[in-house]
C-alpha positions as CSV (number, residue, x, y, z in Angstrom):
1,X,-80.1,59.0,21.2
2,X,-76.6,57.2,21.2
3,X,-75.7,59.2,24.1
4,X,-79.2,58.5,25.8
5,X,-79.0,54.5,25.4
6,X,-75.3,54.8,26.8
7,X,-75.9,56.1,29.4
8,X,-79.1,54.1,30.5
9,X,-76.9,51.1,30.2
10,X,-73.8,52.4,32.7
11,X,-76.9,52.9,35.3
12,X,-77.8,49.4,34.9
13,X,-74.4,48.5,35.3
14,X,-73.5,50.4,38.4
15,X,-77.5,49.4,39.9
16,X,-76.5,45.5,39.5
17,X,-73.1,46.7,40.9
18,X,-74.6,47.5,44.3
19,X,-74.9,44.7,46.5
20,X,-78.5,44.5,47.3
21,X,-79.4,42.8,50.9
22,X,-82.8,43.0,50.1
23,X,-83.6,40.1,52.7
24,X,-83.9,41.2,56.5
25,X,-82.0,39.8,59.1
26,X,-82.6,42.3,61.6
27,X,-80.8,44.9,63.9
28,X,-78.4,43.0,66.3
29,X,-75.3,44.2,68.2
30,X,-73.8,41.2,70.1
31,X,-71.0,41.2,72.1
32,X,-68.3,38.3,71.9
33,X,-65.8,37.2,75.1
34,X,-62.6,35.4,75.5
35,X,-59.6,34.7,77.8
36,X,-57.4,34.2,75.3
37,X,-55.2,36.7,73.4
38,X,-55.9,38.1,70.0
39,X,-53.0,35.8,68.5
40,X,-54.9,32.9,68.6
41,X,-57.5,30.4,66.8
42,X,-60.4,31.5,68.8
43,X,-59.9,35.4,67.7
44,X,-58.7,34.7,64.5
45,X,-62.3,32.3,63.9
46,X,-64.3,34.8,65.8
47,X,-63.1,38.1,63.7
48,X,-63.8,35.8,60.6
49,X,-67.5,34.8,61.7
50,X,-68.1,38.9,62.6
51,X,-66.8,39.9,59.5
52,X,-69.0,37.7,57.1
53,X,-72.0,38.3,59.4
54,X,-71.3,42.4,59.0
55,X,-70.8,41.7,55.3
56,X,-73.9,38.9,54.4
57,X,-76.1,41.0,56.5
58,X,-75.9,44.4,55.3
59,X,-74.0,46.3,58.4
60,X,-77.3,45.2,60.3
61,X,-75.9,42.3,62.6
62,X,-72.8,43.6,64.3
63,X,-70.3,41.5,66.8
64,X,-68.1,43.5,69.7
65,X,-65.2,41.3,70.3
66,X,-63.3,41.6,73.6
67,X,-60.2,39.0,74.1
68,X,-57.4,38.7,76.7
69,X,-60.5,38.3,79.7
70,X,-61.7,42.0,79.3
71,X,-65.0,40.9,80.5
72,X,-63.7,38.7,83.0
73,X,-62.3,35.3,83.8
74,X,-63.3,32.6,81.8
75,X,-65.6,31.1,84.7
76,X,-66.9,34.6,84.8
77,X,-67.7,35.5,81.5
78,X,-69.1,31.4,80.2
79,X,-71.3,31.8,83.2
80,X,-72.2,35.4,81.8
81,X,-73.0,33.9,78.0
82,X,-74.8,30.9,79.6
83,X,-77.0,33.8,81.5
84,X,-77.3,36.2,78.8
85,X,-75.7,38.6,79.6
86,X,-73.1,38.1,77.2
87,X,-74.0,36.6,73.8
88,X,-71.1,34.7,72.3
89,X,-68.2,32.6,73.8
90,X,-65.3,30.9,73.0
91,X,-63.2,29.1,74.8
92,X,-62.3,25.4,75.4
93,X,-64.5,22.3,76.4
94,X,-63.0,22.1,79.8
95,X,-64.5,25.5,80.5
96,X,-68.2,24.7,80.1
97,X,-68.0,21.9,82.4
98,X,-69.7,23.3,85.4
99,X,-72.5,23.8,83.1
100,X,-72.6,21.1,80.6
101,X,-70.9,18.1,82.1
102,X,-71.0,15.9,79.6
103,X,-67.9,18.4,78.3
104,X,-66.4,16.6,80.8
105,X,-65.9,13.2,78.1
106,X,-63.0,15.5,76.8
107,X,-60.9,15.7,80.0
108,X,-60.4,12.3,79.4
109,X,-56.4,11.9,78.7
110,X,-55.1,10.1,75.8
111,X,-58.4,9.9,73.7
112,X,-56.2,10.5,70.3
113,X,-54.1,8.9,68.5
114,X,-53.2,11.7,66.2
115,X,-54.8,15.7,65.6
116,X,-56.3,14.3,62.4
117,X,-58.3,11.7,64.4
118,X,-59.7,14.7,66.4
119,X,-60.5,17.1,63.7
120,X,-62.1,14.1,62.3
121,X,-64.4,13.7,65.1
122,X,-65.1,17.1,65.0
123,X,-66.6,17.7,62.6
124,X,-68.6,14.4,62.4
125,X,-72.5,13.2,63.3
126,X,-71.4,12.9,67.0
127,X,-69.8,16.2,67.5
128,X,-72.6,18.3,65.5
129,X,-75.7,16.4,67.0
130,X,-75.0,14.5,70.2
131,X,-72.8,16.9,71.7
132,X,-75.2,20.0,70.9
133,X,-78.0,17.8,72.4
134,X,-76.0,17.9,75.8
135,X,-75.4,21.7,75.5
136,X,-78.5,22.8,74.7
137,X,-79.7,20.8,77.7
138,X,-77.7,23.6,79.5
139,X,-79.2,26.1,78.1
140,X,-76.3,26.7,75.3
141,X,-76.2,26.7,71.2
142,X,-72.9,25.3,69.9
143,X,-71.8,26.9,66.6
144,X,-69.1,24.7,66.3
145,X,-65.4,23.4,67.1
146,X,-62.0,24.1,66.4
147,X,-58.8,23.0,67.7
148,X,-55.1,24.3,68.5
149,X,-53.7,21.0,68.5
150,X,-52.4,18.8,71.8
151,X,-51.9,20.5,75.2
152,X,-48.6,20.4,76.2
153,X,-46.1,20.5,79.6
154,X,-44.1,23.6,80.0
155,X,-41.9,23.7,83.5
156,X,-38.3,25.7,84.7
157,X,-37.6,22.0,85.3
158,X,-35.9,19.8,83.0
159,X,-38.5,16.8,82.7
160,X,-37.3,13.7,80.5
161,X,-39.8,10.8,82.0
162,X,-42.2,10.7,84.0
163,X,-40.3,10.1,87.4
164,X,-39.2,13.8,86.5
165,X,-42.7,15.2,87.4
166,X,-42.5,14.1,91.0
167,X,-43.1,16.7,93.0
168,X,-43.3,19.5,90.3
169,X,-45.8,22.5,90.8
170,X,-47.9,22.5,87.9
171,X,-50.9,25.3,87.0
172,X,-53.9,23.8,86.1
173,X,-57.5,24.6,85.1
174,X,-60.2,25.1,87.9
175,X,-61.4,21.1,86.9
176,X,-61.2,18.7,89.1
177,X,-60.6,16.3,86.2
178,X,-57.1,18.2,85.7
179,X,-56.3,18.3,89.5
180,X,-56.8,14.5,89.8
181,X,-54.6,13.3,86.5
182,X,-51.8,16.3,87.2
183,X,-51.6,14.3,90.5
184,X,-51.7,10.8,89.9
185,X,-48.8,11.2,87.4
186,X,-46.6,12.8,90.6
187,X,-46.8,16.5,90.1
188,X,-48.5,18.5,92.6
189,X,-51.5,20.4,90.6
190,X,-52.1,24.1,91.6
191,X,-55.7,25.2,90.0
192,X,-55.3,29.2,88.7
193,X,-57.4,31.1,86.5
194,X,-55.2,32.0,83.2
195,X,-55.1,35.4,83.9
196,X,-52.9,34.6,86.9
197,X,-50.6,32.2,85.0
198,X,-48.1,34.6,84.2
199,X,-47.2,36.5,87.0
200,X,-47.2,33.0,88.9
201,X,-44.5,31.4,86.9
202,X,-42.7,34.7,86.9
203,X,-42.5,34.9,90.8
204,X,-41.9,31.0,90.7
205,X,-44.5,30.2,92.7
206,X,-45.3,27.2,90.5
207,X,-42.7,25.3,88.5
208,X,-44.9,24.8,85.0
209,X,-48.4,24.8,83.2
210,X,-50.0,22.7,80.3
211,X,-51.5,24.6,77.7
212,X,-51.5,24.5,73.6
213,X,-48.9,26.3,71.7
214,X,-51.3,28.7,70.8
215,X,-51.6,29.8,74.1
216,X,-47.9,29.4,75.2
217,X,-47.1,32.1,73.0
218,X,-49.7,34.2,72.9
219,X,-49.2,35.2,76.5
220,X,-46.0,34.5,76.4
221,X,-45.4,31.8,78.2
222,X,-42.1,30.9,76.8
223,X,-40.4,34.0,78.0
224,X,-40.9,32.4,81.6
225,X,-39.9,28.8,81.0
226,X,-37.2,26.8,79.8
227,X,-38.8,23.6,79.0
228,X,-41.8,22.6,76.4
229,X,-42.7,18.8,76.7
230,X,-44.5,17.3,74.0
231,X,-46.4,15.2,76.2
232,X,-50.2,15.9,74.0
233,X,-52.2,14.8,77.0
234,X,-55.0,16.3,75.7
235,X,-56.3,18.0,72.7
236,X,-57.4,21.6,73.0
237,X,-60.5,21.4,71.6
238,X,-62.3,24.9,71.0
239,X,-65.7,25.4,71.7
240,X,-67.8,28.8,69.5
241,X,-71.1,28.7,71.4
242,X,-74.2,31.5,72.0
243,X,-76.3,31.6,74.7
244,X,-79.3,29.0,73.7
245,X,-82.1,31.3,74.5
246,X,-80.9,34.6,71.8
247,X,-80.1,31.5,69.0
248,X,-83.3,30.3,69.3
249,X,-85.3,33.7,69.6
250,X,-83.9,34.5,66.3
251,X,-85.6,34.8,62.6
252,X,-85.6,31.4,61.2
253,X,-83.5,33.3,58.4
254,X,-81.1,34.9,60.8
255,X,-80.3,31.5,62.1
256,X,-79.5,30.4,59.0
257,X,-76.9,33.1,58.6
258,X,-75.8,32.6,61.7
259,X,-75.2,29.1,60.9
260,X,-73.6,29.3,57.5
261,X,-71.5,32.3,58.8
262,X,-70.3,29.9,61.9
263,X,-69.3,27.0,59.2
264,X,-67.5,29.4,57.2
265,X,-65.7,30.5,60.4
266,X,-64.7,27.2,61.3
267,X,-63.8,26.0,58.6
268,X,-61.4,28.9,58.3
269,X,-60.1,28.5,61.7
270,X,-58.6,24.6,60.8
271,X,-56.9,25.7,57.8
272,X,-54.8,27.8,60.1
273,X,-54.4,26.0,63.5
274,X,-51.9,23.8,61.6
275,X,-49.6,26.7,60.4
276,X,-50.2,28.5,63.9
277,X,-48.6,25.7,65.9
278,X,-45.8,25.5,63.7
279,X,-45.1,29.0,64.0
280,X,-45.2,29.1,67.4
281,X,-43.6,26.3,68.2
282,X,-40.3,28.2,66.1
283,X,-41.2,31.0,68.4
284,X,-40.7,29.2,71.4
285,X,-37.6,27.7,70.1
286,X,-36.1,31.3,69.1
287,X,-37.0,32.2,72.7
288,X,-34.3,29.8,73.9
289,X,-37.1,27.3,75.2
290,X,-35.6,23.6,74.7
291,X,-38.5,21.1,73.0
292,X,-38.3,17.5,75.3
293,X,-40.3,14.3,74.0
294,X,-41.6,11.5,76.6
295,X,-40.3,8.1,75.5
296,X,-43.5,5.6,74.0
297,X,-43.0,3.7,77.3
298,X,-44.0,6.8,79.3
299,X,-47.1,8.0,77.1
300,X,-48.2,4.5,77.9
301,X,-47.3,5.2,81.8
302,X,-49.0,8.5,81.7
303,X,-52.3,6.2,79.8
304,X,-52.3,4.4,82.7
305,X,-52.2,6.8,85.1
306,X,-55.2,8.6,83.0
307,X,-57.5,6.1,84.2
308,X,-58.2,7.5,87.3
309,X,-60.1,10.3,85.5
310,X,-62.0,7.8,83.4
311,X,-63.3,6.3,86.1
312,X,-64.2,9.9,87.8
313,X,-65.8,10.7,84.6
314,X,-68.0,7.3,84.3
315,X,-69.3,7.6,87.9
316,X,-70.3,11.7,86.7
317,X,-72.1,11.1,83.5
318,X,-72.5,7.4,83.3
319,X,-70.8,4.7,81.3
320,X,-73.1,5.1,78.2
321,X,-72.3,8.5,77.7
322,X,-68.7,7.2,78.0
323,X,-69.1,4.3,75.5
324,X,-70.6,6.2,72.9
325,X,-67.8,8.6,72.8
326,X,-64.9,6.0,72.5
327,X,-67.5,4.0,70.1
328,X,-67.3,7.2,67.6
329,X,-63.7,7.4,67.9
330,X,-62.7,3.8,67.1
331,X,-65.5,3.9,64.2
332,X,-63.3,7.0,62.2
């Protein structure tokens, strides 16, 4: 009888021991694009958001991730997730421009005083409610933002001021925004798709590039330049987003998980942007790359020069849209 009660009780045990996903999410395979390489924050938050979706849902909601521009440019495959034909993206504002303008508001140089004073914005009122508003407007859900810290100049030429940009060759995105503040500081802006980048500052068709460490190193960027300067022009904010229509199609309950899984994600992917640009900023310094820094009388030069997108970017979306942005940031 001893032997009986025993064993009813290990049962028990190994019964409660089973993780029971008793609720139901539903069957979904979903497939996940990027530009970037699989060394940086965007991967590294979008593994973490498929693997607590696998794990919270049962095995029943599966993500296909496919970095380094498998599935195309990043014009090609945003368009693709904005269509439906892709479900999840990642990627930066700048890229979601064409179809949400208002993602324009962060092409505006200079608009932080620090990486904390972005992160902070972030993750506040205006970020999670006003900017979704815009997107889904466009027909797009954002799950969130990350960062990888400032943007920063890379070039073959040694560039201590601003005078040192004049006439420089410098890779941009496909944003007007971009082209206009690359060449009102002097440089000469050459609009490429990143999966070009490389080869063109191999061949030395263009001098440099701005981009984040993150994405210095991880397509290695630094093997092809001898100059990183710190000039944080912009901050590389990182967009998570799902095509509007699938999100809102969804179970309220899936949603949900979709949501808390996305937070998670997030939330994962700040506590490492921080240790990822120090480490690759020691990569690019192992790689022989020499670090410059623009004096404070040039940052305020290259402000100045910054207004001419400002002003591009009021006439676009309107000074309100404008106001309320630099109305959140003063109030952190």
């Amino acid at each position: 009888m001893k032997k009986f009660a025993a064993l009813l009780i290990v049962m028990a045990c190994a019964v409660l021991a089973v993780p029971s996903f008793a609720e139901d999410y539903g069957n979904y395979d979903w497939v996940a694009a990027m530009s970037v390489a699989d060394t940086t924050t965007n991967y590294k938050m979008m593994v973490k958001f498929a693997d607590l979706l696998k794990e919270k849902s049962g095995g029943t909601i599966n993500v296909e991730i496919y970095p380094g521009a498998q599935l195309g440019t990043t014009t090609e495959f945003t368009e693709a997730v904005v269509a439906g034909s892709i479900n999840i993206g990642t990627g930066m504002t700048t890229d979601l421009v064409d179809f949400v303008p208002e993602m324009g508001l962060f092409d505006m140089p200079n608009l932080f005083s620090s990486i904390e004073q972005m992160r902070k914005l972030l993750t506040s009122d205006y970020a999670r409610k006003t900017i979704n508003e815009y997107c889904e407007a466009a027909g797009v859900h954002m799950l969130g933002f990350s960062d990888a810290g400032f943007r920063q100049l890379t070039s073959n030429k040694k560039t201590e001021s601003i005078a040192d940009l004049a006439g420089q060759k410098i890779r941009v995105m496909t944003n007007k925004y971009h082209i206009a503040y690359w060449n009102a500081t002097g440089a000469s802006a050459v609009p490429l798709q990143f999966s070009e980048l490389f080869m063109a500052l191999q061949q030395g068709t263009i001098d440099g590039e701005e981009n984040p460490y993150m994405n210095i190193v991880g397509n290695n960027i630094q093997e092809v330049q001898k100059y990183i300067i710190e000039t944080n022009h912009l901050g590389h904010i990182i967009t998570f987003f799902m095509n509007g229509e699938l999100y809102h199609s969804l179970p309220e309950n899936t949603r949900r998980l979709v949501d808390e899984c996305a937070a998670e994600a997030v939330e994962y992917a700040a506590g490492v942007a921080s240790e990822s640009i120090a480490a690759d900023k020691k990569t690019c310094l192992d790689a022989g790359c020499q670090i410059l820094e623009f004096s404070p009388e040039d940052h305020a030069k290259l402000k100045e020069k910054a207004q001419v997108v400002y002003d591009m970017i009021r006439k676009d979306i309107g000074d309100e849209k404008v106001n309320t942005l630099l109305e959140a940031i003063a109030g952190l």
